[in-house]
C-alpha positions in Angstrom: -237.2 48.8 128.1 -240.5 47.9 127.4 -242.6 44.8 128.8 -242.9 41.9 126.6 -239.7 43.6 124.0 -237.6 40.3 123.7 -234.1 41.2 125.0 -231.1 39.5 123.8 -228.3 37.9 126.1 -224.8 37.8 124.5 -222.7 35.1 126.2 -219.0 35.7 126.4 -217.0 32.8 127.1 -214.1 34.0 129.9 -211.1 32.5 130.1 -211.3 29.1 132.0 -209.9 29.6 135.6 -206.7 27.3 135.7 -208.5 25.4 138.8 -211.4 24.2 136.8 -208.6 21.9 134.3 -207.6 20.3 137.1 -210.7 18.9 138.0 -211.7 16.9 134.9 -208.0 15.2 134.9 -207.9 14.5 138.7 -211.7 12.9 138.1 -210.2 11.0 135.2 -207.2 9.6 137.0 -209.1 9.0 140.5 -211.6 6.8 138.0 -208.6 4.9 136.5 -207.2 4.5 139.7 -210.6 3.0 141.3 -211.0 0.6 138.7 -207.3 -0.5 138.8 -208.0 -1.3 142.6 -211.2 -3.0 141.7 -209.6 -5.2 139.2 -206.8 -6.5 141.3 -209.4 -7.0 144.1 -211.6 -9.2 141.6 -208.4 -10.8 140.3 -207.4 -11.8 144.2 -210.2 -13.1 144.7 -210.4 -15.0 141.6 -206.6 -16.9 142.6 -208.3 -17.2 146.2 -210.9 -19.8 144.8 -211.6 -23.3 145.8 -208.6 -25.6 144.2 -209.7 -27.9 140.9 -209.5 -31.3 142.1 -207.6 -33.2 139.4 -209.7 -35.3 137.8 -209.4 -39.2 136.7 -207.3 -39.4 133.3 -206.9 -42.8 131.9 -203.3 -43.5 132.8 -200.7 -46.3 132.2 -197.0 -46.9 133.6 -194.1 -48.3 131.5 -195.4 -51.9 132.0 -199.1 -50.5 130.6 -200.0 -51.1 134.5 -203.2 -49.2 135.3 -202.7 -46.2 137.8 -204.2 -43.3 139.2 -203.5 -40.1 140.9 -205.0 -41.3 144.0 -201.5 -43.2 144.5 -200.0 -39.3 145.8 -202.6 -39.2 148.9 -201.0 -37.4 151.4 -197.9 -35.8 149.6 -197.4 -32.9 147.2 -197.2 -33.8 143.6 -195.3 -31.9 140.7 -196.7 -33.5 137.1 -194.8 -32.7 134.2 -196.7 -33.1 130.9 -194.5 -34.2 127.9 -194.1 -36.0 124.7 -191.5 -37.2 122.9 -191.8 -35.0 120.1 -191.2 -32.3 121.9 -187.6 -30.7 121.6 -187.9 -28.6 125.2 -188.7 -31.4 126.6 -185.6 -33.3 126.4 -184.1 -30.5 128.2 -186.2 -30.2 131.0 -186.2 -34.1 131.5 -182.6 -34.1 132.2 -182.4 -31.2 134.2 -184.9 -32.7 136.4 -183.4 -36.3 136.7 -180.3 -34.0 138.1 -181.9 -32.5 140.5 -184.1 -35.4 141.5 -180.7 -37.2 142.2 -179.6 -34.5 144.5 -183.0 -33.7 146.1 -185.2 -35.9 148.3 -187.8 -33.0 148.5 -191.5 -33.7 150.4 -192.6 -33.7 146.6 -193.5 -36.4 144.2 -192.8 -35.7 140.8 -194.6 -37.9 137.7 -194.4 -36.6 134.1 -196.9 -37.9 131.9 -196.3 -38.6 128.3 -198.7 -37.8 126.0 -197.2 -40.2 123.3 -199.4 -42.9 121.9 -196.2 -44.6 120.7 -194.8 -46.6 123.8 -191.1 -46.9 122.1 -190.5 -43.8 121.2 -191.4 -42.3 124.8 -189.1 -45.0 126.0 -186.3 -43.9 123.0 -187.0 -40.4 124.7 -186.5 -41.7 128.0 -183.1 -43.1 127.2 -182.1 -39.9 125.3 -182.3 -38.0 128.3 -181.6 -40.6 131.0 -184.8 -39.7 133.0 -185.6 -42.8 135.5 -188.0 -41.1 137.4 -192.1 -41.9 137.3 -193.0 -41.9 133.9 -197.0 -42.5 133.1 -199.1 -41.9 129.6 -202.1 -40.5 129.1 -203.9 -42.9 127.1 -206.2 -40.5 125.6 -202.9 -38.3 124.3 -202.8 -34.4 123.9 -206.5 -34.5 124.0 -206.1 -34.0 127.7 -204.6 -30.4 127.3 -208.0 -29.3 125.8 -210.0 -30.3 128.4 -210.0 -30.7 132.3 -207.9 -29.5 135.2 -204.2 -30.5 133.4 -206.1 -28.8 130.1 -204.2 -25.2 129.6 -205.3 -21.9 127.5 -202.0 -22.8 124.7 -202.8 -26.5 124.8 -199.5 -26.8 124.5 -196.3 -28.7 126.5 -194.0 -28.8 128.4 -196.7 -28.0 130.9 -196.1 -28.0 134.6 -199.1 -28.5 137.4 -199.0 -28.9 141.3 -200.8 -30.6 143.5 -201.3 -30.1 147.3 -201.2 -33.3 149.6 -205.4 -33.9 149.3 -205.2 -33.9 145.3 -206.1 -29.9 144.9 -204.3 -28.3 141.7 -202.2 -25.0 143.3 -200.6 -24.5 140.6 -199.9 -24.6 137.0 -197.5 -23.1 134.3 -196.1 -23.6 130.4 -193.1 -21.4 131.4 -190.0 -23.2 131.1 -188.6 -23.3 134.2 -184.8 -23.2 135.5 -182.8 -25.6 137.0 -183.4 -23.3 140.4 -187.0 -23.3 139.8 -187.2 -26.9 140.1 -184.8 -27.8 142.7 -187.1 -25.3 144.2 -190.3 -26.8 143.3 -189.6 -30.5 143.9 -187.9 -29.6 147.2 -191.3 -28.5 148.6 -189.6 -25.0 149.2 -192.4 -23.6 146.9 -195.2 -23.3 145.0 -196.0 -23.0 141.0 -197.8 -19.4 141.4 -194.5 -18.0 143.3 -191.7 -18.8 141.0 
């Protein structure tokens, strides 16, 4: 060969060793599995944050009497948003007057109407024979869109829990069992384990 002749190099592709298709599928899977670690991590860590406080929501009784969740110091709460327009509703409102009868849990339970029409929450009340703490919001469903008691359907029934110094724990738009609440209001558990 002589100097400066250009010399050509033929590259034949050999047959990939089966060893070296492991590798980019174990790479792949170790990646997915890392993030999947990293994700629930973050996601821990995001349920492990400071508890809203609830926040004050222009609220009436029966009699239109002012009041205020600062009247649960020092005892769980369970608040059950409703309306009376809503068919589920009626349901769950018996269900619960049930089991309030047969429970005297550590738990308060108040639902909250989010009627602007006082007799027809009280024609609701009588439908399902419910005697238990009924308040309304007086701003209505507006309070679904906004705030701690706000969820991401803006939508009722809507269930949230409070610990003893006012902190929500807990909050769900799942309907929930008769089990579920005797289990709820009887202090035996919380929202986020049911």
């Amino acid at each position: 060969m002589k100097p400066n002749t250009p010399v050509e190099i033929k590259f034949v592709p050999k047959r990939m060793h089966p060893e070296f298709k492991i590798k980019p599928l174990f790479s792949l899977c170790a990646l997915f599995i890392a993030t999947f670690l990293w994700l629930m991590v973050e996601n821990d860590n995001a349920t492990q944050k400071t508890p809203d406080k609830i926040e004050n929501i222009s609220l009436v009784d029966l009699q239109l009497q002012p009041r205020t969740f600062a009247e649960f110091n020092k005892k769980g709460v369970v608040i059950y948003l409703w309306a009376s327009w809503c068919g589920p509703c009626y349901d769950t409102l018996t269900t619960i007057q049930k089991i309030s009868n047969q429970t005297s849990g550590n738990v308060r339970l108040v639902t909250i109407a989010l009627d602007q029409d006082i007799d027809a929450l009280k024609t609701a009340l009588r439908k399902t024979g419910f005697a238990g703490d009924t308040w309304m919001a007086m701003d209505g469903p507006s309070i679904l869109i906004n705030g701690p008691l706000g969820n991401e359907l803006q939508a009722i029934p809507f269930t949230v829990q409070l610990d003893a110094k006012l902190n929500i724990v807990g909050s769900s738009h799942q309907p929930l069992t008769s089990i579920q609440w005797q289990q709820l209001l009887s202090g035996n558990t919380t929202l986020g384990k049911l």
